[in-house]
Backbone as XML, in Angstrom:
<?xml version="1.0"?>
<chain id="A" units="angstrom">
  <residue number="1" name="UNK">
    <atom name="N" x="-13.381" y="-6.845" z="10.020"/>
    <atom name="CA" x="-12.219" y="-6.470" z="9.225"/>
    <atom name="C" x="-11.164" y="-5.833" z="10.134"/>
  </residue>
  <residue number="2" name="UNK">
    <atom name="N" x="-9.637" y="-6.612" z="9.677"/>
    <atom name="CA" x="-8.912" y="-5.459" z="10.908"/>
    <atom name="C" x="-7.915" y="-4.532" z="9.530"/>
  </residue>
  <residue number="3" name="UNK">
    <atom name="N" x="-7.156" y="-3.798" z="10.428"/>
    <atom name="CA" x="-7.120" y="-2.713" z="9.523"/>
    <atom name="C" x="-5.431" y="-2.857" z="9.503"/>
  </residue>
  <residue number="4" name="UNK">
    <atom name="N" x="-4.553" y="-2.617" z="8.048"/>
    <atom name="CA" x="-3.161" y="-2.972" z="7.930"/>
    <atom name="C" x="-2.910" y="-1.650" z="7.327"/>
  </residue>
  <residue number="5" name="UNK">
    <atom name="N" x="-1.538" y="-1.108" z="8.145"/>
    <atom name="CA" x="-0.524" y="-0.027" z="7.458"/>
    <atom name="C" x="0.166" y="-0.565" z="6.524"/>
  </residue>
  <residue number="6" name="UNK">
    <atom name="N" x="0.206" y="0.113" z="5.875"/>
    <atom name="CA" x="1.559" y="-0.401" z="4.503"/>
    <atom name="C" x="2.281" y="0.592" z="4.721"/>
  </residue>
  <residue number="7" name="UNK">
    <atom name="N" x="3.399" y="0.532" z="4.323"/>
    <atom name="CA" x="4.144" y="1.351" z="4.309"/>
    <atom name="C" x="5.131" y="1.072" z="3.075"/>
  </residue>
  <residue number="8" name="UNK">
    <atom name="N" x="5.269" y="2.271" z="2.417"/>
    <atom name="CA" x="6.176" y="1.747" z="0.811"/>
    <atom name="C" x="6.935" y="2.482" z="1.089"/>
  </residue>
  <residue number="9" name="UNK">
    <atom name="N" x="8.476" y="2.259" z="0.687"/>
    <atom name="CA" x="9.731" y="2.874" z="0.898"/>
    <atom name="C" x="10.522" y="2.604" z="-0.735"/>
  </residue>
  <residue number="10" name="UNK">
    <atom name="N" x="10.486" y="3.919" z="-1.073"/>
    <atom name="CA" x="11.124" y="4.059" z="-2.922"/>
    <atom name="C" x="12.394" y="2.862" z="-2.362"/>
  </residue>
  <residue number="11" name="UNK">
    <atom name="N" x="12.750" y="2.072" z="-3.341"/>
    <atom name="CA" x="14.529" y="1.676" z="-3.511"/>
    <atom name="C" x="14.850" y="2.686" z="-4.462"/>
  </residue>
  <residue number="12" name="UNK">
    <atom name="N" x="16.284" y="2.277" z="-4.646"/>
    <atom name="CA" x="17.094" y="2.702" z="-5.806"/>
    <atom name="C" x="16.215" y="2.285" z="-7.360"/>
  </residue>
  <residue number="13" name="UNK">
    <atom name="N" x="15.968" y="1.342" z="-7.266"/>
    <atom name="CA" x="14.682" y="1.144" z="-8.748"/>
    <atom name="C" x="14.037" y="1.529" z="-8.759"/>
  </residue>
  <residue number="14" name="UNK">
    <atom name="N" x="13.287" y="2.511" z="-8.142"/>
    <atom name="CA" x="12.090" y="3.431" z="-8.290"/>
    <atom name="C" x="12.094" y="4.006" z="-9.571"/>
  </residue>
  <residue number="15" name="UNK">
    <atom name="N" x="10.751" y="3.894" z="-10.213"/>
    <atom name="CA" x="10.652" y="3.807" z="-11.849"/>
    <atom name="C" x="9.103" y="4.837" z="-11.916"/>
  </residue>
  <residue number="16" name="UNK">
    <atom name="N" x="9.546" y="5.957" z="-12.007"/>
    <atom name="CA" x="7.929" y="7.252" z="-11.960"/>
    <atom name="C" x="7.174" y="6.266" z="-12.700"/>
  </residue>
  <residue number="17" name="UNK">
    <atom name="N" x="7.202" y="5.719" z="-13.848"/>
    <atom name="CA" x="6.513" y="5.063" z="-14.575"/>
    <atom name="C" x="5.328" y="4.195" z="-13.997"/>
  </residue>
  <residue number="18" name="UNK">
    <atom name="N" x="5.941" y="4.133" z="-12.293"/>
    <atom name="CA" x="5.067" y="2.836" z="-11.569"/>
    <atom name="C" x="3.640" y="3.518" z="-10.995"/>
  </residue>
  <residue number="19" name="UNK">
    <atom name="N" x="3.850" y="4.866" z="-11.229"/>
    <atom name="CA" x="2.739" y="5.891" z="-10.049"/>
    <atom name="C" x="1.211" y="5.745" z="-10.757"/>
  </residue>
  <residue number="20" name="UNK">
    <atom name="N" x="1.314" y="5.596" z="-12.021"/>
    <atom name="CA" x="-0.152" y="5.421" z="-12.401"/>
    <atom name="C" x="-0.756" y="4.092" z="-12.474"/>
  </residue>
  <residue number="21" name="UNK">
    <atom name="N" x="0.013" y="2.922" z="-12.583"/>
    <atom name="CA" x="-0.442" y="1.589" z="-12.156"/>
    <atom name="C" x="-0.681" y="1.374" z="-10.741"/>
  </residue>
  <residue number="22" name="UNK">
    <atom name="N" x="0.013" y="2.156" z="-9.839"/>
    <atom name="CA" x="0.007" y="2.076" z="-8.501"/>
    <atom name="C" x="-1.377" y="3.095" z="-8.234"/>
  </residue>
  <residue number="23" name="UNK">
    <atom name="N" x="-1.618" y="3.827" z="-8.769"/>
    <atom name="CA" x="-2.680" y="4.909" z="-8.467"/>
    <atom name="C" x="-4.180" y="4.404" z="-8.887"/>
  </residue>
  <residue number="24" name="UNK">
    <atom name="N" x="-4.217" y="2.681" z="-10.085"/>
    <atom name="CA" x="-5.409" y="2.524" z="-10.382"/>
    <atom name="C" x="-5.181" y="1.266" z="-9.127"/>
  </residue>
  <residue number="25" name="UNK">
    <atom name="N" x="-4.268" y="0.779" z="-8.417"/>
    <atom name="CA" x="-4.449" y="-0.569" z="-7.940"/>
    <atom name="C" x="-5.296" y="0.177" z="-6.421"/>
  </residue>
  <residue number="26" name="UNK">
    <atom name="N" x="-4.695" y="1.353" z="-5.937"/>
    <atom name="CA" x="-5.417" y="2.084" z="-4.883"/>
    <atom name="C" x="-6.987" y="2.084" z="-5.159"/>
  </residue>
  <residue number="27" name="UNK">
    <atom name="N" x="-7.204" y="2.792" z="-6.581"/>
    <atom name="CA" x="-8.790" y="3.161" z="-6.823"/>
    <atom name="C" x="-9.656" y="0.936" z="-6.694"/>
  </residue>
  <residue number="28" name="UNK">
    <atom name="N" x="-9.054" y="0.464" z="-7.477"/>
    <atom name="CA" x="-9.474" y="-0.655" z="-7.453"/>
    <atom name="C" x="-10.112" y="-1.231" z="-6.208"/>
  </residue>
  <residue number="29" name="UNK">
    <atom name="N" x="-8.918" y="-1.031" z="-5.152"/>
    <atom name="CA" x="-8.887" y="-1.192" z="-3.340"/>
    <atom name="C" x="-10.205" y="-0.554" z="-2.746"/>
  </residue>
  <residue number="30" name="UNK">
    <atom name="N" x="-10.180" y="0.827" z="-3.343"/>
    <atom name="CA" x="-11.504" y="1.804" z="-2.916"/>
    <atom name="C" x="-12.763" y="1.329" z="-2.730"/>
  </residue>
  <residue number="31" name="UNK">
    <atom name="N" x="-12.297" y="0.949" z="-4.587"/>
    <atom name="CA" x="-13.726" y="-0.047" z="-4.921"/>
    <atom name="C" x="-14.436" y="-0.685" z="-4.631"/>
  </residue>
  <residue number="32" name="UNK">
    <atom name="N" x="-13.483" y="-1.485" z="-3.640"/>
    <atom name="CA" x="-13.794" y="-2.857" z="-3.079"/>
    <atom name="C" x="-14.035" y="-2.668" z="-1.934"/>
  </residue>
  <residue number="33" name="UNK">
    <atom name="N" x="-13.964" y="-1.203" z="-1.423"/>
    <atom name="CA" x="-14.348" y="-0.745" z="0.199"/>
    <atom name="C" x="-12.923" y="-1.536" z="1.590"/>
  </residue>
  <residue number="34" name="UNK">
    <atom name="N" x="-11.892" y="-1.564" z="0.606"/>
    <atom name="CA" x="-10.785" y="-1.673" z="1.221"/>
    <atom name="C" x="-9.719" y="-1.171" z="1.333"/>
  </residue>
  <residue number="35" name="UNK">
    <atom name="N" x="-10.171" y="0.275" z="1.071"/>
    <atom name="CA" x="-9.159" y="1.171" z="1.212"/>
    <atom name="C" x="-9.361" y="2.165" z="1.900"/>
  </residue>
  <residue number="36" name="UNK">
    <atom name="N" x="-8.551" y="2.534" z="3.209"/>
    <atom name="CA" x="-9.127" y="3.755" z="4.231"/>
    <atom name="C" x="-8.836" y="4.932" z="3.976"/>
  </residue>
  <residue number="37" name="UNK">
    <atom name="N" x="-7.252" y="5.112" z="3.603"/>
    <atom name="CA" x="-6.288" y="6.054" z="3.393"/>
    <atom name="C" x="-5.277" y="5.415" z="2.164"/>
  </residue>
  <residue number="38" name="UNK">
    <atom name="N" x="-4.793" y="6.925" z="2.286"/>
    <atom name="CA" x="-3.182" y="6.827" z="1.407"/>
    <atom name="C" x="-3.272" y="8.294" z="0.734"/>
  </residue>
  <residue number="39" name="UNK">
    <atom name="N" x="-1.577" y="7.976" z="0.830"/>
    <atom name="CA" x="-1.029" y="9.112" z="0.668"/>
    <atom name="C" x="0.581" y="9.336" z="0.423"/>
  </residue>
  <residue number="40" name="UNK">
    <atom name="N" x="1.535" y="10.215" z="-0.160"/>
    <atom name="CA" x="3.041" y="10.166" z="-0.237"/>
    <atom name="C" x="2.967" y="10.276" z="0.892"/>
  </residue>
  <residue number="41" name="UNK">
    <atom name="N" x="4.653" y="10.168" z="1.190"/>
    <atom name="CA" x="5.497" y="10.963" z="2.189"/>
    <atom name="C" x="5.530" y="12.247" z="1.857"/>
  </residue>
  <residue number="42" name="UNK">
    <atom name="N" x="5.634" y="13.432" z="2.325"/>
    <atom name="CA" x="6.189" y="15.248" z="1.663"/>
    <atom name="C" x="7.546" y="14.874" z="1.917"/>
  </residue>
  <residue number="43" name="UNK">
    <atom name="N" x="8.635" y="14.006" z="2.036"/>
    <atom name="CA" x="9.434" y="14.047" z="1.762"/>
    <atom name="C" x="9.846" y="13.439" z="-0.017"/>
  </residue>
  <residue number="44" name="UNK">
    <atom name="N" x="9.006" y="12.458" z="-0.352"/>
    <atom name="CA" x="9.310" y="11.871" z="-1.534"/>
    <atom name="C" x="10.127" y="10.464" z="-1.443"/>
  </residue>
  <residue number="45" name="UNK">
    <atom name="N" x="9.843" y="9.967" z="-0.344"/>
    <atom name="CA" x="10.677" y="9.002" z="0.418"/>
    <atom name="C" x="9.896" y="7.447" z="0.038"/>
  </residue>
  <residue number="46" name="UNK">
    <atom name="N" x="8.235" y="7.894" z="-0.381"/>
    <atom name="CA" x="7.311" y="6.912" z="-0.401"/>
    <atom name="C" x="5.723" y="7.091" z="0.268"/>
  </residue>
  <residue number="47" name="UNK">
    <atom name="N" x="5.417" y="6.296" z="0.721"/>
    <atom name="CA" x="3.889" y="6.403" z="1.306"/>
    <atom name="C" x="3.738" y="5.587" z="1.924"/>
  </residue>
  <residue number="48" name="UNK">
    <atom name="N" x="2.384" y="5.541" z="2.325"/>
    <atom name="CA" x="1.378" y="4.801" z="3.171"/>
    <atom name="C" x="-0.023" y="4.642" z="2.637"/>
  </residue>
  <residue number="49" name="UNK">
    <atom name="N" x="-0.698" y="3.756" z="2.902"/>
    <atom name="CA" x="-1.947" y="2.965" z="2.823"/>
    <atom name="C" x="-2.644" y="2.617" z="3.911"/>
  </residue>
  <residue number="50" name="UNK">
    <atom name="N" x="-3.691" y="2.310" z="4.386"/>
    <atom name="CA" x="-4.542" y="1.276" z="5.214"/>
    <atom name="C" x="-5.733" y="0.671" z="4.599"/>
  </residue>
  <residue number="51" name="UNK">
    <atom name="N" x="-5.691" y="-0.610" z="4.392"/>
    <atom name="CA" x="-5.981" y="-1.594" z="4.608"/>
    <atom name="C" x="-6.756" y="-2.342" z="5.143"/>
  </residue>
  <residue number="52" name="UNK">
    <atom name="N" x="-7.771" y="-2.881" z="4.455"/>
    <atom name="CA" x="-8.805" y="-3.630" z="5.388"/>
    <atom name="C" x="-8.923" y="-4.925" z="4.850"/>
  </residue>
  <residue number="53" name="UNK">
    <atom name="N" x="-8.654" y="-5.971" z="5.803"/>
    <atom name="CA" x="-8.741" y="-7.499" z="5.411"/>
    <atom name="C" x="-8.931" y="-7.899" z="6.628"/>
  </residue>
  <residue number="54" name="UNK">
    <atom name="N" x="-9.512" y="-9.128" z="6.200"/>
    <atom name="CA" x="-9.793" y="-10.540" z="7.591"/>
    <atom name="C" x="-8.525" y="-11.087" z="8.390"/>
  </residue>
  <residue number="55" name="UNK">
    <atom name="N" x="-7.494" y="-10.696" z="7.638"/>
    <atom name="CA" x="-6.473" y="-11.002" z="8.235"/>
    <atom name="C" x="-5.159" y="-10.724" z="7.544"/>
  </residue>
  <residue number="56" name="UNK">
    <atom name="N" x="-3.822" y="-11.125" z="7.948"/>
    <atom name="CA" x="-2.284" y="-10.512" z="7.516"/>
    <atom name="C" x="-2.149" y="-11.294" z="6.659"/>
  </residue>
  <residue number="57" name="UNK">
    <atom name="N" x="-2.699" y="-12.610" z="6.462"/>
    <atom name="CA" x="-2.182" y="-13.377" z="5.066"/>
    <atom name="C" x="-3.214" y="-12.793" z="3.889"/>
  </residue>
  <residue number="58" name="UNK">
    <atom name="N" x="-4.673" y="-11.948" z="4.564"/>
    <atom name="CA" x="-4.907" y="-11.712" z="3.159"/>
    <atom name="C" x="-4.559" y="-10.634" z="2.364"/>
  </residue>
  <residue number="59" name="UNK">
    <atom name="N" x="-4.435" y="-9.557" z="3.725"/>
    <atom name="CA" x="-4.017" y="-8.490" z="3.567"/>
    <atom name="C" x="-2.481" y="-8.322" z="2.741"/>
  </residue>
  <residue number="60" name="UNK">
    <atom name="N" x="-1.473" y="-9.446" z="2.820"/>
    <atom name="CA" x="-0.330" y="-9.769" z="2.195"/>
    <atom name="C" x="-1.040" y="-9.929" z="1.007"/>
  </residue>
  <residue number="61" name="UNK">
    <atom name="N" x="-1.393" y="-11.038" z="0.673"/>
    <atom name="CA" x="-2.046" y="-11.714" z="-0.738"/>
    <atom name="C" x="-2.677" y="-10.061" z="-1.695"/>
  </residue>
  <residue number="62" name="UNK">
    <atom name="N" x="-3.120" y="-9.424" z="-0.832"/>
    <atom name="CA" x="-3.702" y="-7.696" z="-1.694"/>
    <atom name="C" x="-2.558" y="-6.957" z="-2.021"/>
  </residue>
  <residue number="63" name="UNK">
    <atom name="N" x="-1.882" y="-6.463" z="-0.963"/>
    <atom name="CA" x="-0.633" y="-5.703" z="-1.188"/>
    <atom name="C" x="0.404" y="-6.359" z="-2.083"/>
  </residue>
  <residue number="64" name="UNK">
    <atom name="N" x="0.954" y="-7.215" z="-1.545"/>
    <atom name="CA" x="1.801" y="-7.476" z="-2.449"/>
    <atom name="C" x="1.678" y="-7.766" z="-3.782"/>
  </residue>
  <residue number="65" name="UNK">
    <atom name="N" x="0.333" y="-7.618" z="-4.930"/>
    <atom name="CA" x="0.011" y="-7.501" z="-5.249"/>
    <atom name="C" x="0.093" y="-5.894" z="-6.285"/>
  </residue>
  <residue number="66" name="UNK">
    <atom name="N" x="0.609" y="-5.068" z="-5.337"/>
    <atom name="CA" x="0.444" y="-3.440" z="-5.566"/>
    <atom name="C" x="1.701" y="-3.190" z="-6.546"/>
  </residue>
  <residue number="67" name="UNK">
    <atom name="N" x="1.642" y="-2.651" z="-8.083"/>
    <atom name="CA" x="2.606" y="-2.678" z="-8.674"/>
    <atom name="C" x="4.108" y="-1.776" z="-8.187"/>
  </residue>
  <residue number="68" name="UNK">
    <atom name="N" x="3.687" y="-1.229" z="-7.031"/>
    <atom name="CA" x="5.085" y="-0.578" z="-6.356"/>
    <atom name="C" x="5.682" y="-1.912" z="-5.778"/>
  </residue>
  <residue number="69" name="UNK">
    <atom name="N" x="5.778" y="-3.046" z="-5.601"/>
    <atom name="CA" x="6.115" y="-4.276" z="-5.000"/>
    <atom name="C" x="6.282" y="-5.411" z="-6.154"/>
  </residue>
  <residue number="70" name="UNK">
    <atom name="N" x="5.334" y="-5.106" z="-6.757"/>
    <atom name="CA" x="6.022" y="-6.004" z="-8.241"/>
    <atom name="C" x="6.839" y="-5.676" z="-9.147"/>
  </residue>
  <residue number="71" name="UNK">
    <atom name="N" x="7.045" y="-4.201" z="-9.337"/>
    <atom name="CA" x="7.987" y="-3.861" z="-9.960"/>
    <atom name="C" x="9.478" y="-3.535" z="-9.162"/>
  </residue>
  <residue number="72" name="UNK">
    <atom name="N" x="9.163" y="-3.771" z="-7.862"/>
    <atom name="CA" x="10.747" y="-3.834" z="-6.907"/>
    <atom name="C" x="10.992" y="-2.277" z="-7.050"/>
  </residue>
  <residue number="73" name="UNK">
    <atom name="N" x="10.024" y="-1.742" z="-7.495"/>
    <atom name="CA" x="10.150" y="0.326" z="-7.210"/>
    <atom name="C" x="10.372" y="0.379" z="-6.244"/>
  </residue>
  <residue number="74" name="UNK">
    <atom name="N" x="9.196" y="-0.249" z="-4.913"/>
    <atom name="CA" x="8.872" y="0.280" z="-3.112"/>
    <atom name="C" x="9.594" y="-1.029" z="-2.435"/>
  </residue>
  <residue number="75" name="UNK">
    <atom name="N" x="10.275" y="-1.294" z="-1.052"/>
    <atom name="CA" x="9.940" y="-2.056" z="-0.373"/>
    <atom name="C" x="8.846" y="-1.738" z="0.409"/>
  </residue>
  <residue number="76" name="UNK">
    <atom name="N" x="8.099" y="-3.210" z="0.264"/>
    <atom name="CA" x="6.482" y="-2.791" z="1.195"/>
    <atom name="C" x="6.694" y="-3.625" z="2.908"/>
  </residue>
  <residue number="77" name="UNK">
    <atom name="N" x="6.264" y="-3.189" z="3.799"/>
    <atom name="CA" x="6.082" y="-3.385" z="4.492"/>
    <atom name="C" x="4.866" y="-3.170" z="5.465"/>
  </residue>
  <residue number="78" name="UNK">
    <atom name="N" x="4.341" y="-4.279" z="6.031"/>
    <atom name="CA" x="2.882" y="-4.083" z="6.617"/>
    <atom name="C" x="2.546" y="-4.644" z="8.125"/>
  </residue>
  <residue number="79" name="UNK">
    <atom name="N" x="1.588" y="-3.719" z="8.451"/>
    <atom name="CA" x="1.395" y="-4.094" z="9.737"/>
    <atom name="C" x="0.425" y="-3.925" z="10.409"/>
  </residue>
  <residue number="80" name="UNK">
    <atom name="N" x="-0.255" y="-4.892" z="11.874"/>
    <atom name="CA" x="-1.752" y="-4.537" z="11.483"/>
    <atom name="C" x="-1.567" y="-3.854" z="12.484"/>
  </residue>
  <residue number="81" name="UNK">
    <atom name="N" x="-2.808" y="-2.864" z="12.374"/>
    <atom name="CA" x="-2.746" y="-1.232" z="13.448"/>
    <atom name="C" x="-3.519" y="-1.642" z="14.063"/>
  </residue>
  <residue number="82" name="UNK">
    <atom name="N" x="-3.661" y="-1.443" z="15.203"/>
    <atom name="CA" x="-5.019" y="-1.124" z="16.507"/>
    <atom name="C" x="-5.195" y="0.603" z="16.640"/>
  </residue>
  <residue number="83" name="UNK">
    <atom name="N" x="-5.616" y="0.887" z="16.282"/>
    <atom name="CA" x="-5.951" y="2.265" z="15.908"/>
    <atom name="C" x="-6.843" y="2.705" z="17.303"/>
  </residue>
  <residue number="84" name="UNK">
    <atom name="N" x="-6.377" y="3.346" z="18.539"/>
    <atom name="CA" x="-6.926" y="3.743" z="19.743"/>
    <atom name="C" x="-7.404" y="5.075" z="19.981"/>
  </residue>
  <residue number="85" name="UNK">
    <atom name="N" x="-7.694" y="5.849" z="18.711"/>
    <atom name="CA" x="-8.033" y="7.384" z="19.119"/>
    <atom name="C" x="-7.878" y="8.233" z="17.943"/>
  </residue>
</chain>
């Protein structure tokens, strides 16, 4: 498994409404032993995730998936980490 940052960045459509659909799609991830982390920003700017998939198309196919990205609340952006320390 390699391991993907997400990174969610609120837009202007950011809708609070999205935080508890977004908060069961995380537990779901857990579930599935594909979820490392996550957490806000302390600014309120958005968050982060990591990610575990076989690869960036599947790891896309999961995330984008995440109702902060379907509802156009977050832009998501992802990337795979080599994590050295």
């Amino acid at each position: 498994m390699r391991k993907y940052l997400v990174l969610a960045a609120r837009t202007p459509a950011y809708d609070p409404a999205v935080a508890e659909p977004h908060r069961r799609f995380l537990a779901e991830l857990r579930a599935k032993d594909m979820l490392q982390e996550s957490g806000p920003f302390t600014d309120g700017s958005g968050g982060a995730y990591l990610v575990l998939a076989d690869s960036l198309r599947a790891a896309e196919a999961v995330v984008y998936s995440d109702p902060l990205h379907t509802t156009g609340s977050s832009e998501i952006t992802i990337h795979e980490w080599e994590i050295t320390g």
